[in-house]
Residue, then its C-alpha position, 0 to 999 in steps of 0.5 A: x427479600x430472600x428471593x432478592x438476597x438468592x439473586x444477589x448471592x447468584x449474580x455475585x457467584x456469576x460474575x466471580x466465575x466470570x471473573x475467574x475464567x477471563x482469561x479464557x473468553x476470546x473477547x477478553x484475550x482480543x482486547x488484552x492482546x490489542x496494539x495501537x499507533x498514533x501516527x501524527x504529522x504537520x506539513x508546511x508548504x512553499x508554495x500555492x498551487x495553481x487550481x483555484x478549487x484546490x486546498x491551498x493551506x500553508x501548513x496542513x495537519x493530520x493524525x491516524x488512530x490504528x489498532x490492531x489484534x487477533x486471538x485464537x477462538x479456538x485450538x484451530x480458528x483464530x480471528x483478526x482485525x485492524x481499524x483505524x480512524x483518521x483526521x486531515x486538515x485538507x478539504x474533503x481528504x476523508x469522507x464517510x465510514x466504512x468502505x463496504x464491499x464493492x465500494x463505488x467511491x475512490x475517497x477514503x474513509x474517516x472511520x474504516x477496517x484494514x482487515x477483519x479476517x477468520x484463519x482456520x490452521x493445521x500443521x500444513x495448511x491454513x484457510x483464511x476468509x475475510x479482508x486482509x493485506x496481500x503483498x508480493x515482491x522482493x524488492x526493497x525500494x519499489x515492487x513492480x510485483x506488489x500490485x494486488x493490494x490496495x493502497x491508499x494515495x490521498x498523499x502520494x508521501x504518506x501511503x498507506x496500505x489496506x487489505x483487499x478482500x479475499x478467500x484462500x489456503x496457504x498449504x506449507x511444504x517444509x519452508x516454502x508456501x503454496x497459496x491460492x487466493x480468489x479476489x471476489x470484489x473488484x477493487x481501486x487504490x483510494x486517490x486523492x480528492x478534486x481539491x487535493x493540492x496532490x491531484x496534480x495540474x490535470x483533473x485526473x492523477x492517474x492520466x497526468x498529460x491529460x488536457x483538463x478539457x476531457x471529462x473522464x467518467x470513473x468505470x467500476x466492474x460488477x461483482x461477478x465471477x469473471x470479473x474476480x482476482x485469482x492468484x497463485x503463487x510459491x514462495x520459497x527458500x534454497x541455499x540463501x535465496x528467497x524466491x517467487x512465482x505467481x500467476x494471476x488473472x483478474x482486474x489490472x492495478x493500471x486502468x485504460x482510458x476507452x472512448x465516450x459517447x462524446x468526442x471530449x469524453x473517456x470511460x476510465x477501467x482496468x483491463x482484465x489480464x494475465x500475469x505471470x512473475x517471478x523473482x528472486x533474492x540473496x544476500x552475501x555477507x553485506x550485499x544483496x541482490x535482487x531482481x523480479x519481473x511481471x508480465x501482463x497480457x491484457x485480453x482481448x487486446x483491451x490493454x498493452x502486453x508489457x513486462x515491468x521489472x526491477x533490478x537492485x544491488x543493495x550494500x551494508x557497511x559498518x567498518x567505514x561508518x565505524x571510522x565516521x563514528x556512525x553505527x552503519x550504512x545502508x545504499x541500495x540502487x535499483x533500476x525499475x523497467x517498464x517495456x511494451x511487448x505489444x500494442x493495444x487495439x486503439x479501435x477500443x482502447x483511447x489511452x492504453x495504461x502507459x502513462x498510468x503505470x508509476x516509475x516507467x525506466x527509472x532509477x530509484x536510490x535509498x541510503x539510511x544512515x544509523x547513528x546510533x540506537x536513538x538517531x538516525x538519517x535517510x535521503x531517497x531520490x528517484x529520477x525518470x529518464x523523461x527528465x523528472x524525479x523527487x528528492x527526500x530525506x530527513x533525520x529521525x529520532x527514536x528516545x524508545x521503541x515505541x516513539x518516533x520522531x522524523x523531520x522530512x522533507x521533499x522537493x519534486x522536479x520536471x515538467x507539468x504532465x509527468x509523475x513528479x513534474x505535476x507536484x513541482x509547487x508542493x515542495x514541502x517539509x514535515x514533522x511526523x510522530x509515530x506512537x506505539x501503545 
């Protein structure tokens, strides 16, 4: 019995002092600090599409868990992460758990991590290892820059992005940034599945003038150190501008189509290429401006040379939404540029990335609307010189910070083989609620 009552008297002293110190273990800080966001939505269609295997659901629902924290281990190291977990109405839109490293499948997963990832920080540098977002870019409606992280497209309206694996230093000189960052793993946007209704008129969503007789077998490159990602880059601050530069060699965004052993067949890959960028922002009073530029160089001529950019004017104003009985306006007008520099050797190479390559030379237009704290609107079009484009917008209402209510929609125009054009029958509109806790 005094053994039992020592026992007892010790366990009780331990859990007090475990109690007492709480606030010091990292796990309890990591679940303290934790946010979360439930994003819900339910979509209605219009119209059936044409493939007799896809979804073909009138209405179509799904919702998304994420949490997200980080802590500090110790004075120097902290640790972070984000998981979500998903569900969707739509056949086969989320299969499986957990996308491991080099993952050979393009379909997302119902459970998975965003990033998980190890910071060790001094006064002017950092070392980060782990799974974590990486983005480039200045411009405000699409970045022809922000093409090394990995986003997931099952619903080319609802995209989502997700960190791609990495080891690296970013070393700080006053306000500007020296980063180096190696990609180990070779990595692919998630696409929607073979019965999607967003897989488009072809069987494939990244070649969509392709007849759907070609059988096109997905090509992934092995883990090897000339196949990873390498990225340099500066960003900096001088008298009201933001600017960039980077170079990067490693696995293109954009994949090729090579040749089969079979005359109806074609090996989708991603070329191995250069880039080089820069870019530059400013903001004057209610204007902005902005412009970038990306020019790969594929080796061994395995894909076209070509500089993708984008130019774009933007404007608040106040005064005149003022007389309206509006808070502000917000317009911004952006043109995205695609020009070949050189071909690409077609004894190799079937279909270069061309077709593959979104908002080739198109105008792209974002207007938001502030009512009020609480109410608000947006309408964004964009339009292709090759004769199609989309059209959305809706209102959104914010009763808190942390509840969003937004009733969307959007219409597709264009012929059959193009970027908006294969999405004609999925001219939807949208309830989406955003929860943040």
């Amino acid at each position: 019995m005094s053994r039992m009552l020592r026992l007892l008297s010790l366990s009780s002293c331990y859990l007090f002092s475990s109690l007492v110190v709480a606030e010091e273990n990292p796990l309890i800080r990591f679940i303290d600090n934790a946010q979360y966001e439930v994003d819900s939505s339910v979509t209605g269609y219009f119209k059936k599409v044409a493939a007799d295997e896809a979804d073909n659901d009138d209405v179509a629902f799904a919702t998304r868990l994420t949490a997200k924290s980080q802590t500090q281990l110790s004075d120097h190291i902290s640790a972070g992460m984000e998981f979500y977990a998903t569900y969707s109405s739509q056949k086969q839109a989320y299969l499986g758990a957990f996308r491991n490293p080099g993952d050979r499948s393009r379909q997302p997963k119902i459970f998975d991590f965003n990033s998980a990832w190890l910071r060790y920080e001094r006064d002017d540098f950092e070392l980060m290892a782990g799974k974590d977002y990486l983005q480039t870019g200045l411009s405000e409606v699409y970045s022809p820059v922000d093409r090394f992280g990995i986003y997931n497209l099952t619903n080319p309206t609802q995209v989502y992005r997700s960190g791609v694996w990495q080891a690296g230093i970013n070393y700080f000189v006053d306000d500007d940034t020296l980063s180096f960052k190696v990609m180990p793993i070779p990595e692919k946007n998630l696409i929607p599945s073979d019965y999607s209704r967003w897989l488009g008129n072809t069987n494939d969503p990244e070649f969509t003038f392709l007849a759907a007789s070609y059988q096109i077998e997905e090509k992934f490159r092995p883990v090897r150190i000339e196949n990873a990602g390498y990225l340099l880059q500066y960003k900096g601050t001088r008298g009201g501008y933001d600017f960039f530069g980077l170079l990067h060699h490693g696995p293109s965004i954009y994949p090729i189509l090579t040749y089969g052993t079979q005359i109806n067949q074609r090996i989708k890959t991603e070329s191995l290429a250069t880039s080089i960028s820069a870019g530059v922002l400013k903001v004057i009073e209610e204007w902005k401006f902005s412009g970038e530029a990306i020019y790969q160089i594929a080796d061994k001529n395995t894909d076209e040379d070509f500089i993708r950019y984008s130019v774009s004017i933007g404007y608040t104003d106040s005064q005149f939404a003022n007389l309206l009985g509006l808070n502000q306006i917000t317009s911004t007008l952006q043109w995205s540029g695609d020009e070949v520099v050189d071909t690409e050797n077609s004894s190799l190479v079937a279909t270069s990335s061309r077709a593959a390559r979104p908002f080739r030379n198109s105008v792209l237009t974002k207007i938001e609307i502030e009512q009020s704290q609480q109410w608000g609107y947006f309408f964004t079009a964009a339009y292709n010189i090759v004769g199609n484009g989309g059209l959305f917008g809706g209102t959104q209402y914010k009763p808190t910070d942390n509840l969003s209510l937004r009733l969307e929609g959007g219409y597709f125009n264009g012929a059959k083989d193009t970027l908006f054009g294969r999405w004609k029958n999925n001219d939807f509109v949208r309830l989406h609620t955003i929860y943040k806790f």
